[in-house]
C-alpha positions in Angstrom: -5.7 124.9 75.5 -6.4 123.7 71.8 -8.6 120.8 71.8 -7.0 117.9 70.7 -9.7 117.0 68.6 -8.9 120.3 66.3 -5.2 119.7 66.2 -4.2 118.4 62.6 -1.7 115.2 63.4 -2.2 112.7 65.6 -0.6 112.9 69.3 2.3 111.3 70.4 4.7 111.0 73.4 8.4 112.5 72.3 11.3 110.1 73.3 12.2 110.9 76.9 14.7 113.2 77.8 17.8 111.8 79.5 20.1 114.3 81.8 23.5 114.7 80.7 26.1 117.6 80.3 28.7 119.4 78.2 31.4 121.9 78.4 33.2 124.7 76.6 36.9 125.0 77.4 37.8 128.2 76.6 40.8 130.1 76.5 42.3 133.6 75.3 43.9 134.0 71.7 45.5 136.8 69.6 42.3 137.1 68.0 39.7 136.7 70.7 38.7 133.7 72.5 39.0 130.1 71.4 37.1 127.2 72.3 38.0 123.3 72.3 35.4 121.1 70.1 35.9 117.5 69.3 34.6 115.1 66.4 32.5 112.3 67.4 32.9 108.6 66.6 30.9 108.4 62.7 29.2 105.2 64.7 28.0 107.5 67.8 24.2 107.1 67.8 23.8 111.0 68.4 25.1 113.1 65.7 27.9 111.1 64.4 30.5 112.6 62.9 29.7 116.2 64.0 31.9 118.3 65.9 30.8 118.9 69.6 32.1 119.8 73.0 33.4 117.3 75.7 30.3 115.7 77.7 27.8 113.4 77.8 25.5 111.6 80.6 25.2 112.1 84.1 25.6 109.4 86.6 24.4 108.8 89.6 28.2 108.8 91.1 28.8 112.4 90.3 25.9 113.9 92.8 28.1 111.6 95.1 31.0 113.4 94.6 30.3 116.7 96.0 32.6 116.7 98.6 35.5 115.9 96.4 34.9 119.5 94.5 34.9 123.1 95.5 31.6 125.2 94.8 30.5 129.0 94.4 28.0 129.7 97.3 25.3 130.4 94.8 26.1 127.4 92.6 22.7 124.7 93.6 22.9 120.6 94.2 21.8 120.3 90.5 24.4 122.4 88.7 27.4 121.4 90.9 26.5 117.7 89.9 26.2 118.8 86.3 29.8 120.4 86.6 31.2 117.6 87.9 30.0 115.3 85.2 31.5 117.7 82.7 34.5 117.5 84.5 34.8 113.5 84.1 33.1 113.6 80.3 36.0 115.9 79.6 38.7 113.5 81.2 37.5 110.5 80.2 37.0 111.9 76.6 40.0 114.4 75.8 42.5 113.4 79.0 41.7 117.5 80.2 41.2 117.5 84.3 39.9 120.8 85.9 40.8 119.6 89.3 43.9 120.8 91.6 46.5 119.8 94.1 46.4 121.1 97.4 48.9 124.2 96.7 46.1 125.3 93.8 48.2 123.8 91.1 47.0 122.3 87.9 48.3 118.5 86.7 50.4 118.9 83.9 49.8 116.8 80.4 52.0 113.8 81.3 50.9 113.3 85.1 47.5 113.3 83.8 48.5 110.8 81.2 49.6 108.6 84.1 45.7 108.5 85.7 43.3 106.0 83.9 40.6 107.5 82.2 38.4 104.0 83.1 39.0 104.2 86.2 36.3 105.2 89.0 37.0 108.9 88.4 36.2 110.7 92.1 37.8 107.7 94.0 40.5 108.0 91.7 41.3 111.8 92.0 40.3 111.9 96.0 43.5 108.9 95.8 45.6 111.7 94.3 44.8 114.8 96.6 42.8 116.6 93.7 40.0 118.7 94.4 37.7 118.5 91.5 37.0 122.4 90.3 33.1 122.8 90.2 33.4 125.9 91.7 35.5 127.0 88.4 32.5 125.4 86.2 29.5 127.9 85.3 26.2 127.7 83.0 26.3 129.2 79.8 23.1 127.7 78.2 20.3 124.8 78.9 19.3 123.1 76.1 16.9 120.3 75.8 16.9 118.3 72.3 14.2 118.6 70.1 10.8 117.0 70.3 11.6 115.1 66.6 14.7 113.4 68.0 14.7 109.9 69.0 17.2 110.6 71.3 16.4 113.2 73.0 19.0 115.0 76.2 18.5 117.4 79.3 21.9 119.1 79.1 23.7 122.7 80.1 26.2 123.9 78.4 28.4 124.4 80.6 32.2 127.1 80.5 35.2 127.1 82.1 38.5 128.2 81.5 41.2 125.6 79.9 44.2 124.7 82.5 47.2 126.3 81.9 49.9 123.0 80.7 47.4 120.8 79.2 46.6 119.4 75.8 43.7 117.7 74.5 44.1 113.5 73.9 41.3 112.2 71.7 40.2 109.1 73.3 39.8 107.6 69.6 36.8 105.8 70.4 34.1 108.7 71.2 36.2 111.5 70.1 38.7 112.1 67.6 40.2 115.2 66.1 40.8 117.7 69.0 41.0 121.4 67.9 41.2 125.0 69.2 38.7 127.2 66.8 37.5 130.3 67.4 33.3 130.7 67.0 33.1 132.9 64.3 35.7 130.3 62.3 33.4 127.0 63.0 30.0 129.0 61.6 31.9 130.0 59.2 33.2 126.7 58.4 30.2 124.7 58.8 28.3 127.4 56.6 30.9 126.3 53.8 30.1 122.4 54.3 33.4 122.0 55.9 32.7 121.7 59.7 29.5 119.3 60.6 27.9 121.2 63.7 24.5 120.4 65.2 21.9 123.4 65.7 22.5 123.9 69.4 26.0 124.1 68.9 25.6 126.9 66.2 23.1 128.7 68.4 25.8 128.5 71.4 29.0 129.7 68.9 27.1 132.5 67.7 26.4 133.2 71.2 29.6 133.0 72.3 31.2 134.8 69.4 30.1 138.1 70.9 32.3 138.0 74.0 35.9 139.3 73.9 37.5 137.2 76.6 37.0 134.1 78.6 36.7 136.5 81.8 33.6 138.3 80.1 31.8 134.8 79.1 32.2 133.5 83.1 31.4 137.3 84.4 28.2 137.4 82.1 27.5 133.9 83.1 28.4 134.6 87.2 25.7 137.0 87.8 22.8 135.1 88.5 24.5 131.2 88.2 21.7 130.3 86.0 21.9 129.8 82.0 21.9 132.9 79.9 19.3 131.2 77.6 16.9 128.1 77.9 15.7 126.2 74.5 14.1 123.2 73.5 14.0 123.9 69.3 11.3 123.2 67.2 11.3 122.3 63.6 9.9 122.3 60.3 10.2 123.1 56.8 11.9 125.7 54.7 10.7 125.7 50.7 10.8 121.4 51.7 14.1 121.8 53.6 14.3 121.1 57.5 14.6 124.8 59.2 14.9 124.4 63.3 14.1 127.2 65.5 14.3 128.4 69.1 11.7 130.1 70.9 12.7 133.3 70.6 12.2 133.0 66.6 9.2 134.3 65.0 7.9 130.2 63.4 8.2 128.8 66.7 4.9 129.6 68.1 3.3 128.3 64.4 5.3 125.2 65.0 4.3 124.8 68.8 0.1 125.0 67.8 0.7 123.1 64.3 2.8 119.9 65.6 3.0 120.2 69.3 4.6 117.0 69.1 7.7 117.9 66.8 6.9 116.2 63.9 8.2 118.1 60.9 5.8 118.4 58.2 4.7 122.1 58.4 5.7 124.3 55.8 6.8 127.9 56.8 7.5 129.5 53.4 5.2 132.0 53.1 2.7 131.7 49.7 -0.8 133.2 48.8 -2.1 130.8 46.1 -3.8 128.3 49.2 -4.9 128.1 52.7 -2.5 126.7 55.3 -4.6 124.6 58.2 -3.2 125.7 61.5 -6.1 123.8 63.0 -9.0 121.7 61.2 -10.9 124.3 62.5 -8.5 127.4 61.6 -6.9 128.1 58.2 -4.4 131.0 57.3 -4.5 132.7 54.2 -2.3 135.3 53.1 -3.5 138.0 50.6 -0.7 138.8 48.4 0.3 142.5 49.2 3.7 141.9 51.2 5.4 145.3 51.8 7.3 147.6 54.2 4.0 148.0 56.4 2.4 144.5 55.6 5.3 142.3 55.8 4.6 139.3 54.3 1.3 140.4 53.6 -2.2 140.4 55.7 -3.6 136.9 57.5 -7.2 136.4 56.2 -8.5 133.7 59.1 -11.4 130.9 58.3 -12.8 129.6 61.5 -15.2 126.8 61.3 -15.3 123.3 59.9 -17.7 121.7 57.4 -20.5 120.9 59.8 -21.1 124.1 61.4 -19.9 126.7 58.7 -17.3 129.0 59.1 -16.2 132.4 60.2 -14.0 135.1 57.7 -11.7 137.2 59.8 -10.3 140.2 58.6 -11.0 139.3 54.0 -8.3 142.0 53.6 -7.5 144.3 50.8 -10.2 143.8 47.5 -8.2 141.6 45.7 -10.3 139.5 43.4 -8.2 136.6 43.2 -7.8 136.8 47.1 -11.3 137.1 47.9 -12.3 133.9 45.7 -9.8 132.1 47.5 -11.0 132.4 50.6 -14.5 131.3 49.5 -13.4 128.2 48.4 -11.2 127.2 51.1 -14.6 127.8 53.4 -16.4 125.6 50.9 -18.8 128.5 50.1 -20.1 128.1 53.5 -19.2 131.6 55.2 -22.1 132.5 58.1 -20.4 136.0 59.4 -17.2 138.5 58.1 -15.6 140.2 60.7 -13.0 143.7 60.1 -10.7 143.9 63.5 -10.5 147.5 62.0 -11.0 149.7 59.1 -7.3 149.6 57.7 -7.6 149.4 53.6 -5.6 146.3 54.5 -8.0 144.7 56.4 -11.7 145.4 55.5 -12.1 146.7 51.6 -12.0 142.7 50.5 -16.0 142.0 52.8 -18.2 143.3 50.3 -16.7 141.5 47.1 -16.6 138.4 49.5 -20.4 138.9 50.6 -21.1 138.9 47.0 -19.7 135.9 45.7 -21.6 134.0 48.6 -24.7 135.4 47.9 -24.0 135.1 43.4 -23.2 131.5 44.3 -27.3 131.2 46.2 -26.0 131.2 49.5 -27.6 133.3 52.2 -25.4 137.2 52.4 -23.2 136.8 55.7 -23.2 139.7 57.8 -20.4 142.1 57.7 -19.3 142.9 61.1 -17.0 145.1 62.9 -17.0 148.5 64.6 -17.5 151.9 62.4 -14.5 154.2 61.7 -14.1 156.9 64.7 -14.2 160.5 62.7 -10.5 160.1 63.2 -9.8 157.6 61.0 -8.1 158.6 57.7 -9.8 159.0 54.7 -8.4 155.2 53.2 -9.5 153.9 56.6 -13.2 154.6 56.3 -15.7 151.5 57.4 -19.2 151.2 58.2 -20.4 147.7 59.7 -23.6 146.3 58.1 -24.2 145.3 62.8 -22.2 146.9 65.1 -20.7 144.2 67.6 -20.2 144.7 71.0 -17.6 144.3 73.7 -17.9 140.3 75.3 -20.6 139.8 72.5 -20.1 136.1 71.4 -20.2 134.3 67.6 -21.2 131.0 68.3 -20.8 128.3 64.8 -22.2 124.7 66.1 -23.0 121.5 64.5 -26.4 118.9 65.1 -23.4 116.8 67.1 -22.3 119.1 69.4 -19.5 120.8 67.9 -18.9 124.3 68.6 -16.4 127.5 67.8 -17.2 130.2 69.7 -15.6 134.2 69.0 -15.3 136.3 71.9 -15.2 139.9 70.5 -13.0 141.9 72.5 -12.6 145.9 71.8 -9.4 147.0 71.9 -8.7 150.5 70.4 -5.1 151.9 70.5 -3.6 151.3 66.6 -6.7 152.1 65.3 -10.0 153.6 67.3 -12.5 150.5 65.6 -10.1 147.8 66.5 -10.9 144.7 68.4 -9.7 141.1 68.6 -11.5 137.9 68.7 -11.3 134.9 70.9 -11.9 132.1 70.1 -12.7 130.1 73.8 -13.0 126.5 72.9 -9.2 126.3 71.7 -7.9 129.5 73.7 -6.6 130.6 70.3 -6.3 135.0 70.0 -6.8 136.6 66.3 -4.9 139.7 67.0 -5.1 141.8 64.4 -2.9 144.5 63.9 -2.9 145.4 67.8 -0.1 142.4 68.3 2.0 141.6 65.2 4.7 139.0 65.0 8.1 140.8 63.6 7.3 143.9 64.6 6.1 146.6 66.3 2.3 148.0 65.2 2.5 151.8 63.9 0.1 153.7 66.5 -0.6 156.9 64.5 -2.5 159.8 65.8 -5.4 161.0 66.2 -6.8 157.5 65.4 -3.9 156.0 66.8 -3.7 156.6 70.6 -1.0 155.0 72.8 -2.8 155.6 76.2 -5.7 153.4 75.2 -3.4 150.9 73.3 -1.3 150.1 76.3 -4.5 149.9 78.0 -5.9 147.5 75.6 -2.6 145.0 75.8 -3.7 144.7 79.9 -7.1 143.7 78.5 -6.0 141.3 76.6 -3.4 140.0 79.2 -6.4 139.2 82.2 -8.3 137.8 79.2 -5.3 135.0 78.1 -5.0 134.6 81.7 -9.0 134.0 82.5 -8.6 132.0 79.5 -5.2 129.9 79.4 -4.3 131.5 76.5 -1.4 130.2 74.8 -1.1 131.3 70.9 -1.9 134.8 69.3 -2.7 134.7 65.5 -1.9 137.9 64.3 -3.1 139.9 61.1 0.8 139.7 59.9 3.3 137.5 60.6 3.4 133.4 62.0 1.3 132.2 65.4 3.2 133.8 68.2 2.9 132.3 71.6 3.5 128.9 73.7 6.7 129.6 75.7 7.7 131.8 78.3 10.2 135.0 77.4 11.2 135.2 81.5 14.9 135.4 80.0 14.9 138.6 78.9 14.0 139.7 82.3 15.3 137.9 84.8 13.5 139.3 88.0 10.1 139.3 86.5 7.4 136.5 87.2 7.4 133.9 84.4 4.4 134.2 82.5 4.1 131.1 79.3 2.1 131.5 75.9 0.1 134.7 74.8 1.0 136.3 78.0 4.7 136.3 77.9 4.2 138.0 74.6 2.0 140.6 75.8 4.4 141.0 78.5 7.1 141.6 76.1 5.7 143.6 73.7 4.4 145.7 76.6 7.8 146.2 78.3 9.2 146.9 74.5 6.7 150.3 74.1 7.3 151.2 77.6 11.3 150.9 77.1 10.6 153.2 74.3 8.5 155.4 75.7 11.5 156.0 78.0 13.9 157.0 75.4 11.2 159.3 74.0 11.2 160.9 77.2 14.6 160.9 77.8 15.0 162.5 74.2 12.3 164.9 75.2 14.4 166.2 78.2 17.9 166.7 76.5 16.3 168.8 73.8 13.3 170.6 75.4 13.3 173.0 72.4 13.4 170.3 69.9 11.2 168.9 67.2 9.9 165.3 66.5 12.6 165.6 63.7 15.7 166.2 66.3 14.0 163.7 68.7 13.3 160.7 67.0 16.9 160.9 66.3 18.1 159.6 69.9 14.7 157.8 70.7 15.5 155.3 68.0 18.7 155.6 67.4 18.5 151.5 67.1 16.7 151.9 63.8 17.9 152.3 60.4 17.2 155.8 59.9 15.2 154.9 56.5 12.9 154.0 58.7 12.5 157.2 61.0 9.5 158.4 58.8 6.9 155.3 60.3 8.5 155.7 63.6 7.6 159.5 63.9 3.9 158.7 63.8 4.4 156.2 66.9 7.0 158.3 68.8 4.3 161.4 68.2 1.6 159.1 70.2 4.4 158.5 72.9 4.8 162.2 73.3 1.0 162.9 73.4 0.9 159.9 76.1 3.7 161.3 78.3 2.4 165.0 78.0 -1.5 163.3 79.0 0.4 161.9 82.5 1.6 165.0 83.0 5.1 164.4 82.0 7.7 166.5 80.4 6.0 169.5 78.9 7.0 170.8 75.6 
């Protein structure tokens, strides 16, 4: 856990989050499915004027009225309660009742119109023989509002089906403006200025927009009555513009360790002319050599602070104007340089660095790392000036007590010389390239090795663990970590921070792996060439040519288990 006496804003308490509940009526159309949104009152006090979906709070008389609803046998307390106050909001708001009479019938528009929508709405249908339908009501989504918000709500978004013989009346005091749209017409809409929408609601339509009929929304969303996807966004800026962003996104980690309290002052535009503080002890700076293999381009670390000196990790390629910047933004003050690994991305940059520190009178700092295995490729060759070893530690302290200690942590697999760092005070993990954010590192035989790689990622997973580990500050790419990824596997445990992205990224290679195999078996005679072909068949084939190296280590890594023999 980051020590709040690193983190760069002052703490605060987010506005509390109040439960309520929405719904998407839904029904079939000529060209796919359509769903009812509403505009709110432009003097609402949460997102005026934008255009939403029936709902709002929860009150206590809805958990009351369970025995005025039907109910699936896997539907809990909790979500049949939330139905039910979706089923009033949507009343109460736009005169639409999912409730029946006793012969399974819906009401009609005009005997609806003859109910009073201020009325005590349970007591009111029980008085009319209706059976309220949360059994008909499922979960698509749970979203909670973001941290920034001084309004802040606990609320599914909820589906059902519209009834047959009804029409939408705008209350004209919360809502106005009743419409049918179909998803991909409201993004495209609100992406023209025309169409206010709020980010949750995007995130939903775009969900939504990829199922062909209301039966396969409330199938997909049947199968194990929870919501398909959980978020509570984070945000901050875009080139100075507000960008928000779920957890699955590659900023939100960065977000999460910069402003764990939403405010929205961090800047996510990537730029190499000066540092970005992640920390008051941590600072990011990216050398400027973005490509096809770098991505935006390499993360230079500086860990440390002006009282006990500070820490280079990974000085990257030898870019002159790189290196100089990364002296200054250490003050001059650089004790130790550390390579995760020999890469000509990575390491080239220490001596140049060593030198300006010791032309500028200060004392050389060490360059550390591990050698080059006689594997490495010729543009990958490093030699250490100390050779550190596995659980050695790289302590920086201050006369007051103040301390940043590195764990060094081998972990061979994308290259035979890598290892990561931890740093222990703040549970923070510099990655280098053995866990990237975006994408996927290249492990490329004979230095590459996939056996040892996947061996390293369970190393590093007891390690966040022992540790509390929640961020992972990779050699490419933003701070990954800080939520749990349980969604995209339902049955497994829910692990949170570093650990639910190892556990990812682990299931990711191993998913692979399988297609390799499978790939393997339906052309035994075949080359990498005809193989890589099916195994990623997901990829644009201009990129077959990297993926070859790492589908080459799977093969090597089957055949060493005694897989499928070529």
């Amino acid at each position: 856990m980051v020590r709040p006496t690193q983190l760069l804003h002052p703490q605060r308490a987010p506005a509390p989050v109040r439960p309520a509940a929405t719904v998407l009526l839904l029904r079939d159309a000529p060209q796919g499915i359509e769903v009812l949104m509403t505009r709110r009152s432009m003097t609402a006090s949460f997102a005026p004027g934008a255009y939403v979906f029936p709902g709002g709070g929860i009150d206590a008389a809805d958990a009351q009225a369970h025995g005025h609803s039907t109910r699936r046998a896997t539907q809990s307390d909790w979500h049949l309660t939330q139905a039910i106050a979706a089923i009033r909001e949507s009343f109460e708001e736009l005169g639409i009742l999912l409730a029946r009479h006793a012969d399974g019938s819906h009401l009609d528009t005009a005997q609806i119109a003859a109910l009073d929508r201020k009325a005590p709405f349970a007591a009111q249908c029980a008085a009319q023989g209706l059976t309220l339908s949360g059994g008909e009501v499922f979960v698509l989504a749970h979203w909670v509002t973001d941290r920034d918000l001084p309004r802040r709500f606990d609320v599914p978004f909820l589906v059902a089906r519209m009834p047959e013989g009804q029409e939408p009346v705008a209350d004209e005091s919360e809502q106005f403006e009743p419409l049918w749209v179909r998803p991909a017409d409201a993004l495209a809409r609100h992406a023209a200025g025309q169409f206010f929408i709020i980010f949750p609601t995007i995130r939903t339509l775009e969900r939504l927009q990829t199922y062909a009929s209301v039966d396969d929304v409330l199938k997909a969303c049947a199968v194990n009555d929870e919501p398909l996807f959980t978020s509570c966004p984070r945000a901050g800026l875009m080139n100075g513009h507000e960008s928000r962003h779920m957890e699955h996104e590659m900023p939100y980690g960065e977000l999460a360790l910069v402003c764990p309290d939403g405010q929205i002052v961090h800047e996510l535009a990537w730029q190499t002319e000066r540092p970005v503080p992640l920390l008051r002890n941590v600072q990011r700076l990216t050398a400027p050599n973005p490509g096809f293999m770098t991505g935006p381009g390499t993360n230079s670390y500086i860990v440390g602070d002006p009282t006990t000196g500070h820490i280079v990790i990974d000085p990257g390629p030898d870019e002159p104007a790189h290196i100089e910047r990364l002296w200054r933004a250490a003050g001059g003050d650089i004790r130790a340089i550390v390579c995760t690994h020999s890469h000509p991305d990575h390491s080239p940059g220490a001596p140049r660095l060593q030198a300006l520190c010791a032309n500028a009178g200060r004392a050389r700092p060490p360059i550390l790392g591990l050698p080059s295995a006689p594997t490495s490729r010729e543009n990958s060759r490093f030699t250490p000036e100390r050779t550190l070893a596995d659980g050695e530690r790289l302590v920086l302290s201050a006369p007051d007590g103040t301390a940043h200690t590195l764990q060094v942590v081998h972990t061979p697999g994308h290259a035979a010389n890598h290892l990561c760092l931890l740093l222990e005070e703040d549970g923070l993990l510099f990655s280098g390239d053995h866990i990237l954010n975006g994408s996927t590192t290249v492990i490329d035989p004979p230095d590459g090795n996939m056996g040892t790689y996947l061996d390293s990622l369970d190393k590093l997973d007891q390690l966040c663990e022992q540790h509390g580990v929640h961020f992972i500050l990779p050699a490419h790419g933003y701070v990954l970590g800080d939520h749990p990824r349980s969604g995209d596997n339902p049955g497994a445990p829910e692990r949170g921070g570093a650990r639910a992205a190892i556990a990812h990224l682990k299931a990711h290679r191993l998913a692979r792996e399988a297609k390799v195999a499978r790939a393997m078996q339906a052309i035994p005679d075949g080359s990498i060439d005809d193989w890589v072909k099916i195994a990623y068949d997901d990829v644009p084939e201009r990129l077959w040519p990297v993926a070859k190296r790492s589908m080459l280590a799977h093969v090597e890594h089957i055949q060493s288990m005694g897989g499928f023999n070529v």
